[in-house]
N, CA, C and O atoms as a GROMACS GRO file, in nm:
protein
  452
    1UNK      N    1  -0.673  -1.630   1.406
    1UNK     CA    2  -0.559  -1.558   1.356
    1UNK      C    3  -0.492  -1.478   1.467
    1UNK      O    4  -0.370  -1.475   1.464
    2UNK      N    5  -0.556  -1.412   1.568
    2UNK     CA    6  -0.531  -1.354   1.675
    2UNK      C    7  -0.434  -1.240   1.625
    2UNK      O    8  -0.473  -1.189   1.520
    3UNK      N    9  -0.318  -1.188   1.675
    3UNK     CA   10  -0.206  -1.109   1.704
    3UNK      C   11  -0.176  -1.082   1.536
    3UNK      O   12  -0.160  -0.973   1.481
    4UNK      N   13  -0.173  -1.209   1.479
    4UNK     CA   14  -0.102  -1.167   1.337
    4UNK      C   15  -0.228  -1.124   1.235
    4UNK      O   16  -0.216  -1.096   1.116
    5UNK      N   17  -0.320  -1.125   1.295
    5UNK     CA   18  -0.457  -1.095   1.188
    5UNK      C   19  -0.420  -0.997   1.093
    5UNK      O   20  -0.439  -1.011   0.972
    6UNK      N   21  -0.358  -0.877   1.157
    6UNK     CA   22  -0.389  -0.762   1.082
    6UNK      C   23  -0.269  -0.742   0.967
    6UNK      O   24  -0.285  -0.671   0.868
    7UNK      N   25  -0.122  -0.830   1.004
    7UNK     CA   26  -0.026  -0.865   0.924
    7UNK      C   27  -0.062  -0.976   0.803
    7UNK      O   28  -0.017  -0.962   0.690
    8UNK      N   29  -0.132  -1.068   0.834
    8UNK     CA   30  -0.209  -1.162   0.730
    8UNK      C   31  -0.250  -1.076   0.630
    8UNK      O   32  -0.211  -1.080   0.513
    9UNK      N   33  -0.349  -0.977   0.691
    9UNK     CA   34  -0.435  -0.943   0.561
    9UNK      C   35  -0.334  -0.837   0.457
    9UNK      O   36  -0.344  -0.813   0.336
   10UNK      N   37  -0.216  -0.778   0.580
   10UNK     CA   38  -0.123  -0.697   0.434
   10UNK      C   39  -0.064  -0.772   0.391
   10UNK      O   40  -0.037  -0.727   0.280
   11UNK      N   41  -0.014  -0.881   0.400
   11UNK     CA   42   0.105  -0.980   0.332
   11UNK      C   43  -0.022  -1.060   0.248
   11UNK      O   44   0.024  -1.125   0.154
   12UNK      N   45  -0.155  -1.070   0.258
   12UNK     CA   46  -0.246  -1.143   0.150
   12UNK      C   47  -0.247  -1.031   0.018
   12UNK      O   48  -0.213  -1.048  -0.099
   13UNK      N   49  -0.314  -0.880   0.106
   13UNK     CA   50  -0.297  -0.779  -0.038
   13UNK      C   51  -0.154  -0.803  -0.086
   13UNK      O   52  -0.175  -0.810  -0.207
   14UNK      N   53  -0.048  -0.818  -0.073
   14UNK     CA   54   0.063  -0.793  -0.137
   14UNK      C   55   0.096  -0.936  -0.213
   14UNK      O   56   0.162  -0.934  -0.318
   15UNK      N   57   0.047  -1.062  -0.156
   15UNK     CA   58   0.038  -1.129  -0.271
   15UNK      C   59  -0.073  -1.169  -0.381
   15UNK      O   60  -0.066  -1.235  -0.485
   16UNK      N   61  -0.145  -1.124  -0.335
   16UNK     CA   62  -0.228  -1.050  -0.519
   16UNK      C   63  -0.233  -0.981  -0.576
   16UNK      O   64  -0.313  -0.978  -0.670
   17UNK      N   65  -0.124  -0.857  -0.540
   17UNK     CA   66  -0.077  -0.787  -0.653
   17UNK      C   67   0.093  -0.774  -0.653
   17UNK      O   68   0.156  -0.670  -0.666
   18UNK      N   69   0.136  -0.880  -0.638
   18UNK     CA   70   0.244  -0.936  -0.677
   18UNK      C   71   0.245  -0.984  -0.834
   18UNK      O   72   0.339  -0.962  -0.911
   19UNK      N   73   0.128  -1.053  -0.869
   19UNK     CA   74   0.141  -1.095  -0.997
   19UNK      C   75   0.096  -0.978  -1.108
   19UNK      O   76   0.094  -0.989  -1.230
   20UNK      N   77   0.070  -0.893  -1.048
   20UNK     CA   78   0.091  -0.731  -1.138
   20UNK      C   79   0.221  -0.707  -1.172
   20UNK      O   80   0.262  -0.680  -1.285
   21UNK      N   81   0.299  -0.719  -1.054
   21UNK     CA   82   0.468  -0.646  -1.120
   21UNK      C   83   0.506  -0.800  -1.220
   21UNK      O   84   0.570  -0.815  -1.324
   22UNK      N   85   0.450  -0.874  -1.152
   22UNK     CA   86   0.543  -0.999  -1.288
   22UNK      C   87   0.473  -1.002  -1.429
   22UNK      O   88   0.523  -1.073  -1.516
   23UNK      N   89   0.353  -0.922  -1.459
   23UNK     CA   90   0.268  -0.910  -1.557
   23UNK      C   91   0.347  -0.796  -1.624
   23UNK      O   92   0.313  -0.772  -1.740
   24UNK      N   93   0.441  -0.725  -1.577
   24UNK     CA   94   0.512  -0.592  -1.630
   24UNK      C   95   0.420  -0.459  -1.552
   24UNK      O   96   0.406  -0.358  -1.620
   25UNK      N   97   0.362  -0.461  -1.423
   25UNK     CA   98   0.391  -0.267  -1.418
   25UNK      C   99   0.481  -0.244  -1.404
   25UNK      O  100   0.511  -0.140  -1.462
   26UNK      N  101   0.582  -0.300  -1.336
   26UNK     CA  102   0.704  -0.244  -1.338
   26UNK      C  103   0.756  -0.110  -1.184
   26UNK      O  104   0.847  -0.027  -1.182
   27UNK      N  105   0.664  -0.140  -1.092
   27UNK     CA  106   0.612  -0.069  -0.991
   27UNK      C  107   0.762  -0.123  -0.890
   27UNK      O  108   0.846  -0.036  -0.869
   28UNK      N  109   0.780  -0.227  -0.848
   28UNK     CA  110   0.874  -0.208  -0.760
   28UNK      C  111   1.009  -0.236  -0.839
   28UNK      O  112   1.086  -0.309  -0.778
   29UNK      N  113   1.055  -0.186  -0.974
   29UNK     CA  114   1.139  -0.222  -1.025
   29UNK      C  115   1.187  -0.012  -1.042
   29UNK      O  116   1.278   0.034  -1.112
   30UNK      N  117   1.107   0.051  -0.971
   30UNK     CA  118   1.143   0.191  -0.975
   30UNK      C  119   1.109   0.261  -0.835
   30UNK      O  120   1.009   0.324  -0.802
   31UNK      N  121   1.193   0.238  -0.786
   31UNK     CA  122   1.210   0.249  -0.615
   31UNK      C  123   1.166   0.395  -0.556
   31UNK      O  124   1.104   0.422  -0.454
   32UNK      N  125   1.226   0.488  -0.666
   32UNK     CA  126   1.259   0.585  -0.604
   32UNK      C  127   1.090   0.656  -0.690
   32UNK      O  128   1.019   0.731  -0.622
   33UNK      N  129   1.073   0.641  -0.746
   33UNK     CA  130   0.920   0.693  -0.814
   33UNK      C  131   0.837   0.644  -0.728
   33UNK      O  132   0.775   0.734  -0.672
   34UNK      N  133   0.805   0.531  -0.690
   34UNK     CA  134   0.668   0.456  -0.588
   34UNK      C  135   0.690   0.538  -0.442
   34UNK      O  136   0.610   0.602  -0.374
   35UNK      N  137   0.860   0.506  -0.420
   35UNK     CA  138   0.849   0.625  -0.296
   35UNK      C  139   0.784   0.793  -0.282
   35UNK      O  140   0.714   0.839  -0.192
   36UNK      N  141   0.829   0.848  -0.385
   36UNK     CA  142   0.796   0.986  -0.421
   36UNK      C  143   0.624   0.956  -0.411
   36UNK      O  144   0.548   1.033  -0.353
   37UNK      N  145   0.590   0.856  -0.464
   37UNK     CA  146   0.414   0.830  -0.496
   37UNK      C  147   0.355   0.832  -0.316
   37UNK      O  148   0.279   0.911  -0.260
   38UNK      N  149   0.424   0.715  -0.267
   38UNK     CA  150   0.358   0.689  -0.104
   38UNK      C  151   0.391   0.753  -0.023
   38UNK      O  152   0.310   0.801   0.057
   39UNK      N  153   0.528   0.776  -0.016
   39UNK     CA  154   0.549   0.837   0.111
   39UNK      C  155   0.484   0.954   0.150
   39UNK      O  156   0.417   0.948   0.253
   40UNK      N  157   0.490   1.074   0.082
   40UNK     CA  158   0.424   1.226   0.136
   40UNK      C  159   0.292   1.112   0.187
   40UNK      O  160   0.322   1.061   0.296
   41UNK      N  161   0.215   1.084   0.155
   41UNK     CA  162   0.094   1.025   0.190
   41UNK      C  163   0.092   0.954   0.354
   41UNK      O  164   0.010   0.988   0.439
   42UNK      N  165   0.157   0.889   0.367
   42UNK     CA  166   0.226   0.768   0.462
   42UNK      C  167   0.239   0.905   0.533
   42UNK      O  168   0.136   0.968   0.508
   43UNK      N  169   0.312   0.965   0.599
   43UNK     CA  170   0.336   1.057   0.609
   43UNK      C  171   0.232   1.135   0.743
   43UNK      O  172   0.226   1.127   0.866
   44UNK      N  173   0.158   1.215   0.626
   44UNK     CA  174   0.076   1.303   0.646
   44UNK      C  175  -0.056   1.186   0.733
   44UNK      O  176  -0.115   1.231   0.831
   45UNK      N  177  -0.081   1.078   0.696
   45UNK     CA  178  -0.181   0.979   0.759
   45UNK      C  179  -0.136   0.919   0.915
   45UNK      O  180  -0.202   0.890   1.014
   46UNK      N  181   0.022   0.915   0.881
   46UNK     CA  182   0.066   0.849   1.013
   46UNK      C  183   0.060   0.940   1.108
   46UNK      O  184   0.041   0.901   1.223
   47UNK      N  185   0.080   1.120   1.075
   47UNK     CA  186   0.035   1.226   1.187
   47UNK      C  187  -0.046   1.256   1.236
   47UNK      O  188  -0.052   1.314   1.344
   48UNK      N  189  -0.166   1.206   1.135
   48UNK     CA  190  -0.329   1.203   1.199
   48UNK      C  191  -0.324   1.071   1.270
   48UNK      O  192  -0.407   1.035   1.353
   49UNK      N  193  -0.236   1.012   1.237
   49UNK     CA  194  -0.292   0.886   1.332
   49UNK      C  195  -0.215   0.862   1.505
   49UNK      O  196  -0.237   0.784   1.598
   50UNK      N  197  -0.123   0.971   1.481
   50UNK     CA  198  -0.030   0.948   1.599
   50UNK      C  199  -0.185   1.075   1.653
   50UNK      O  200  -0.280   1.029   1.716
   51UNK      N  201  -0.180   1.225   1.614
   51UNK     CA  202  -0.246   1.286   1.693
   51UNK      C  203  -0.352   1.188   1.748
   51UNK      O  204  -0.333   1.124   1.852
   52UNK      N  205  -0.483   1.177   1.662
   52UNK     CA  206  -0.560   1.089   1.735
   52UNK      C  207  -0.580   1.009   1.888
   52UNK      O  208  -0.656   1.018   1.983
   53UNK      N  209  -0.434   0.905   1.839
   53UNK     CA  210  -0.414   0.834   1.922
   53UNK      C  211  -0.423   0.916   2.038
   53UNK      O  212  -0.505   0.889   2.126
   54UNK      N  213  -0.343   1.017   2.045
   54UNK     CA  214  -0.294   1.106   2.148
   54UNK      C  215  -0.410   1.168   2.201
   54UNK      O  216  -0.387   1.212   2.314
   55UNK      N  217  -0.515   1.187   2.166
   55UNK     CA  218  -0.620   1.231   2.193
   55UNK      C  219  -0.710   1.153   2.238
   55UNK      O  220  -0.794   1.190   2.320
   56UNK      N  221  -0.702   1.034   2.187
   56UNK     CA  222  -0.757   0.922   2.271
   56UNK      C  223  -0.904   0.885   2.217
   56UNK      O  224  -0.992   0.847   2.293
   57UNK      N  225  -0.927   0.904   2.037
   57UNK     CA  226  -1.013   0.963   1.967
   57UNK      C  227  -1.022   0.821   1.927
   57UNK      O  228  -1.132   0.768   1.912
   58UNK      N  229  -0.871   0.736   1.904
   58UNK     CA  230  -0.843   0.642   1.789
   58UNK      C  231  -0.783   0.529   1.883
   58UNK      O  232  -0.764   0.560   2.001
   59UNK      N  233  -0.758   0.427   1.851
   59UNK     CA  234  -0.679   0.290   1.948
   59UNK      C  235  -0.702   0.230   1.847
   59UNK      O  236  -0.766   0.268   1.749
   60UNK      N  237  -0.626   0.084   1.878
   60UNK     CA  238  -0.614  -0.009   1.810
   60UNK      C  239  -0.636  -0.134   1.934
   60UNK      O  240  -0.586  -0.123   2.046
   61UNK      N  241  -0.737  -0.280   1.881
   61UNK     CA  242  -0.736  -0.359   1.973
   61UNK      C  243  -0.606  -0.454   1.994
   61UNK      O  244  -0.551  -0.501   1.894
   62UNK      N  245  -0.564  -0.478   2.108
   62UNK     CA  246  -0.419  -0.560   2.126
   62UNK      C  247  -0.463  -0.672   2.116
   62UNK      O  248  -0.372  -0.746   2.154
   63UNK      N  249  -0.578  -0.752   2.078
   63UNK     CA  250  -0.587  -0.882   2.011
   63UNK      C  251  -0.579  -0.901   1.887
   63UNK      O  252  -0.585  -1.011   1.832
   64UNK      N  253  -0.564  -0.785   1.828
   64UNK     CA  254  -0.552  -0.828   1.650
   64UNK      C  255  -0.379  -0.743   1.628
   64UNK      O  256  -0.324  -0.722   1.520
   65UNK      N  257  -0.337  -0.717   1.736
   65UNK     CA  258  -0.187  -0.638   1.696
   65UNK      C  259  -0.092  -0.715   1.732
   65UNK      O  260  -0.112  -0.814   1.803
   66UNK      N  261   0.026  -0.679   1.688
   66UNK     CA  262   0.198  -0.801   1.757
   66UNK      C  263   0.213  -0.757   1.887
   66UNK      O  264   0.245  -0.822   1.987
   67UNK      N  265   0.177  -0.595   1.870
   67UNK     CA  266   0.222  -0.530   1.993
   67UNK      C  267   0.356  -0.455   2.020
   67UNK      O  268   0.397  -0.396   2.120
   68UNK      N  269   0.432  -0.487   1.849
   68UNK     CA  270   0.529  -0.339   1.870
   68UNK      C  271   0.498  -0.260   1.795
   68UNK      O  272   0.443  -0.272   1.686
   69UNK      N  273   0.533  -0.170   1.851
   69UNK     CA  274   0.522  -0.016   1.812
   69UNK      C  275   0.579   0.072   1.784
   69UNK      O  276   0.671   0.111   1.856
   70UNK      N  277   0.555   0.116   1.702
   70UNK     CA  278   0.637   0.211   1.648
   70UNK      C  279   0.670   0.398   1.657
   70UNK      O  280   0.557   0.446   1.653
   71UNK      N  281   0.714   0.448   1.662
   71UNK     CA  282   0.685   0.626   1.764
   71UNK      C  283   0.578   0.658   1.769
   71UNK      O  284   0.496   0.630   1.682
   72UNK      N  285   0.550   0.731   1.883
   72UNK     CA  286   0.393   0.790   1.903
   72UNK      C  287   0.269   0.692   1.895
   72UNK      O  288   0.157   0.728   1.859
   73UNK      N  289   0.309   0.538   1.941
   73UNK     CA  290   0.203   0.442   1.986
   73UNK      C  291   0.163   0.426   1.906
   73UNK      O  292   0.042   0.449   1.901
   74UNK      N  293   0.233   0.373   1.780
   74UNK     CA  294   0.149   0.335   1.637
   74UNK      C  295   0.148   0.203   1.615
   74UNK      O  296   0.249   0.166   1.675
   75UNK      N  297   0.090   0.091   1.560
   75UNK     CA  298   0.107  -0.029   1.574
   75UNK      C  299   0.156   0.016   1.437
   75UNK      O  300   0.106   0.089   1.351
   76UNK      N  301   0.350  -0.098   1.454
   76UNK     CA  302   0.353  -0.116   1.316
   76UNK      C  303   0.292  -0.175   1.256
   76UNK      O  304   0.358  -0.166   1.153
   77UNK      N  305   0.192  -0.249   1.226
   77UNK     CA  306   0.113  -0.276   1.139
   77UNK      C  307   0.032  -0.154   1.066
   77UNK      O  308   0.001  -0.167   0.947
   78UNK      N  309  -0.003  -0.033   1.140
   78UNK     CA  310  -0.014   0.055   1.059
   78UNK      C  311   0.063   0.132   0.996
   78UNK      O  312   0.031   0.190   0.892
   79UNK      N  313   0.181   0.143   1.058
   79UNK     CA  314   0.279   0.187   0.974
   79UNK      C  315   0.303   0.121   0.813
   79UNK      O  316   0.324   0.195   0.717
   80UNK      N  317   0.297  -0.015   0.802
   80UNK     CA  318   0.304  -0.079   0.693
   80UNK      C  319   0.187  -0.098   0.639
   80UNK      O  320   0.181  -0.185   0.553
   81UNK      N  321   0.067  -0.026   0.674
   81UNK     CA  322  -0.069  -0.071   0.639
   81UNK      C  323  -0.073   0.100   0.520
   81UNK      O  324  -0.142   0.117   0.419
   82UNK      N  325   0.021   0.193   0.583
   82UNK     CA  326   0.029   0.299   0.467
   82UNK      C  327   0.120   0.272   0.402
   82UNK      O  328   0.135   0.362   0.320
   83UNK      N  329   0.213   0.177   0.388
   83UNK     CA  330   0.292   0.162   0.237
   83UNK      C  331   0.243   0.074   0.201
   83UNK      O  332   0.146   0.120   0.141
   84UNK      N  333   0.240  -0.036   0.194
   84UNK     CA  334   0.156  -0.179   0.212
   84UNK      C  335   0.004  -0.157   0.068
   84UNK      O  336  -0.003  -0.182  -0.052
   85UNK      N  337  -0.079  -0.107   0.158
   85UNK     CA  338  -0.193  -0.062   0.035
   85UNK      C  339  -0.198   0.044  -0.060
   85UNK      O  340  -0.264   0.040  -0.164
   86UNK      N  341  -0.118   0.154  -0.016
   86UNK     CA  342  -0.068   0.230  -0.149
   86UNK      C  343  -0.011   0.208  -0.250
   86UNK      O  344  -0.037   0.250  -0.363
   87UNK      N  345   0.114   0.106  -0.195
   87UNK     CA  346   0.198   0.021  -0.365
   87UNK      C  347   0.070  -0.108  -0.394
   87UNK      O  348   0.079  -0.155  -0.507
   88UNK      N  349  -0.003  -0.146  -0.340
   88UNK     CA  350  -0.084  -0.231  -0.419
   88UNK      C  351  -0.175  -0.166  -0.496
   88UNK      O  352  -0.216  -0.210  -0.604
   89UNK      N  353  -0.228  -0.003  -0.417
   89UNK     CA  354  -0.314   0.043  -0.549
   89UNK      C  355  -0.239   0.130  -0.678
   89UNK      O  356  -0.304   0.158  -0.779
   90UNK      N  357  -0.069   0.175  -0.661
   90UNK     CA  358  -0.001   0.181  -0.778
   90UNK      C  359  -0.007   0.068  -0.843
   90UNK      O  360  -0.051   0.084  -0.957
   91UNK      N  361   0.030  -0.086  -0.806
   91UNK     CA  362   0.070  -0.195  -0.859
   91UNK      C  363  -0.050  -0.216  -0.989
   91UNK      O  364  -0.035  -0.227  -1.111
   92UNK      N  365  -0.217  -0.215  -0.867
   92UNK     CA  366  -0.360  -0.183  -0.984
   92UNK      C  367  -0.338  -0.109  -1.088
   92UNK      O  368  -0.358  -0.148  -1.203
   93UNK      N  369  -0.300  -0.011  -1.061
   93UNK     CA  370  -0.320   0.126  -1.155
   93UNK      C  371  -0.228   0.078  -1.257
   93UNK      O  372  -0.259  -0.024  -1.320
   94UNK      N  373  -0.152   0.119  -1.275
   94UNK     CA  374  -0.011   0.048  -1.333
   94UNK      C  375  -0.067  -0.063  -1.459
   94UNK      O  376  -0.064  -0.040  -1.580
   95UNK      N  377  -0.124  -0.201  -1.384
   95UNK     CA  378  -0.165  -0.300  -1.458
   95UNK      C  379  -0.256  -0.292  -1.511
   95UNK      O  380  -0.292  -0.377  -1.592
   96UNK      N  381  -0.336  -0.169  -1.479
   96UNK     CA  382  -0.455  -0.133  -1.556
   96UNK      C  383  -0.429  -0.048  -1.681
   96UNK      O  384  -0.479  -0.074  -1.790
   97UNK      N  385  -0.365   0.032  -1.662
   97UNK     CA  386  -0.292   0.123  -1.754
   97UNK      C  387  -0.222   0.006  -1.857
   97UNK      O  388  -0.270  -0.006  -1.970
   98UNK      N  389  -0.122  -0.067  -1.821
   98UNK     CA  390  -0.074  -0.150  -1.950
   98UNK      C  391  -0.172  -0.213  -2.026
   98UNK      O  392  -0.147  -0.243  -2.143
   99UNK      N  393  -0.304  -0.242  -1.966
   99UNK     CA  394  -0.397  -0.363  -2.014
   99UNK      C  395  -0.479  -0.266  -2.140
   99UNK      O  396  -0.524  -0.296  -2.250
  100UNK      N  397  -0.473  -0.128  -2.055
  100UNK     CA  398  -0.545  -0.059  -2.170
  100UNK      C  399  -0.462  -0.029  -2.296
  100UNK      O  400  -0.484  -0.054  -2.414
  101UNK      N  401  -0.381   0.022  -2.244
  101UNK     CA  402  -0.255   0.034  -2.391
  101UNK      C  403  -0.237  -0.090  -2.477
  101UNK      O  404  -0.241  -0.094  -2.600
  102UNK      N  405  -0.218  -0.181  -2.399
  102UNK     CA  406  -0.243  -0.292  -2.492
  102UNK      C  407  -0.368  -0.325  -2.579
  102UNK      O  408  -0.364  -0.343  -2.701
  103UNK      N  409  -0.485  -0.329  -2.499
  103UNK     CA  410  -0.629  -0.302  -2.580
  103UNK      C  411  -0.596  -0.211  -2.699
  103UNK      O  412  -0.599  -0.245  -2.817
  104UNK      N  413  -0.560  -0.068  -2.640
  104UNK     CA  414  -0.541   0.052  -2.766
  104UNK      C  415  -0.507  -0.017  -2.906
  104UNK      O  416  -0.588  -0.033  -2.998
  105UNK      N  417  -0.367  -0.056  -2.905
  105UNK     CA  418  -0.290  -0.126  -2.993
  105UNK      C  419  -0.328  -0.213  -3.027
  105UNK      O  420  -0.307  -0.226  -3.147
  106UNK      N  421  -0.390  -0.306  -2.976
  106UNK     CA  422  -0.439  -0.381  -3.049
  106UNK      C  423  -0.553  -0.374  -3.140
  106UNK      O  424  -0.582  -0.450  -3.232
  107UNK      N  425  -0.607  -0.280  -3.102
  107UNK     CA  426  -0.770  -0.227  -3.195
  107UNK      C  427  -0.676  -0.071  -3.285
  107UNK      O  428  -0.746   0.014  -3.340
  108UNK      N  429  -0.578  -0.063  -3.284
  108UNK     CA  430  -0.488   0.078  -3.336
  108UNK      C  431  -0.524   0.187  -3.341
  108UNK      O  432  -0.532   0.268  -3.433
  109UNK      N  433  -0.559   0.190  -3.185
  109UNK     CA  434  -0.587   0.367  -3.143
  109UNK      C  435  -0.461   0.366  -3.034
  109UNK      O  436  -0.488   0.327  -2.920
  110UNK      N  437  -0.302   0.413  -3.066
  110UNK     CA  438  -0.251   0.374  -2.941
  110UNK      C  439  -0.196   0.526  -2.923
  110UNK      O  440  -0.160   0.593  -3.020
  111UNK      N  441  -0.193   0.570  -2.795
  111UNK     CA  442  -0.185   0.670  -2.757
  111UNK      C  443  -0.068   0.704  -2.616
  111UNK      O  444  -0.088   0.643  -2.512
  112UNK      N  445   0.016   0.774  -2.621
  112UNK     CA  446   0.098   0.819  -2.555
  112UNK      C  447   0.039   0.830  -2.406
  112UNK      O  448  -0.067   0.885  -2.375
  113UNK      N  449   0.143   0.756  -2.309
  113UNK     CA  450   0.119   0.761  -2.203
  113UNK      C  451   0.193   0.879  -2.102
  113UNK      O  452   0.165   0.884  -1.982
   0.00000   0.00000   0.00000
């Protein structure tokens, strides 16, 4: 896989929980809510990860990276590795949450979400 390894494995998470939003969470069909959800997060991770770097605590190997980068020597791949797995574990959550509501209702205990 070399260079693209670490892009493979986010574009694999994102197509297995792709068939979550077509199941109805409804996760990237509300842009501005999933943002409000990841970003502060994304965020606050990408500053520990720039300090680090900077400290020389943290690296990344240039055989599993593209090799651009993004401010403060970040492989974008991590940049997209904090939005990337955060909307897949909303996308979970989400599809987990409908599956139960649906269970509810169907056994008629259904309860406000």
């Amino acid at each position: 896989m070399g260079k693209a390894e670490y892009l493979i494995v986010l574009a694999a998470c994102v197509l297995v929980t792709v068939p979550l939003e077509l199941a109805g969470a409804r996760v990237y069909r509300r842009p501005k809510r999933l943002a409000r959800a990841v970003l502060p997060m994304a965020v606050v991770f990408l500053i520990w990860d720039a300090l680090a770097i900077a400290a020389g605590v943290w690296g990344y190997a240039p055989e599993f990276v593209t090799g651009v980068m993004a401010p403060f020597s970040i492989p974008l791949e991590e940049v997209l590795f904090f939005v990337v797995i955060p909307v897949c574990g909303v996308l979970t959550y989400e599809a987990v949450q409908l599956t139960l509501t649906a269970i509810r209702r169907r056994n008629g205990k259904v309860t406000a979400r």
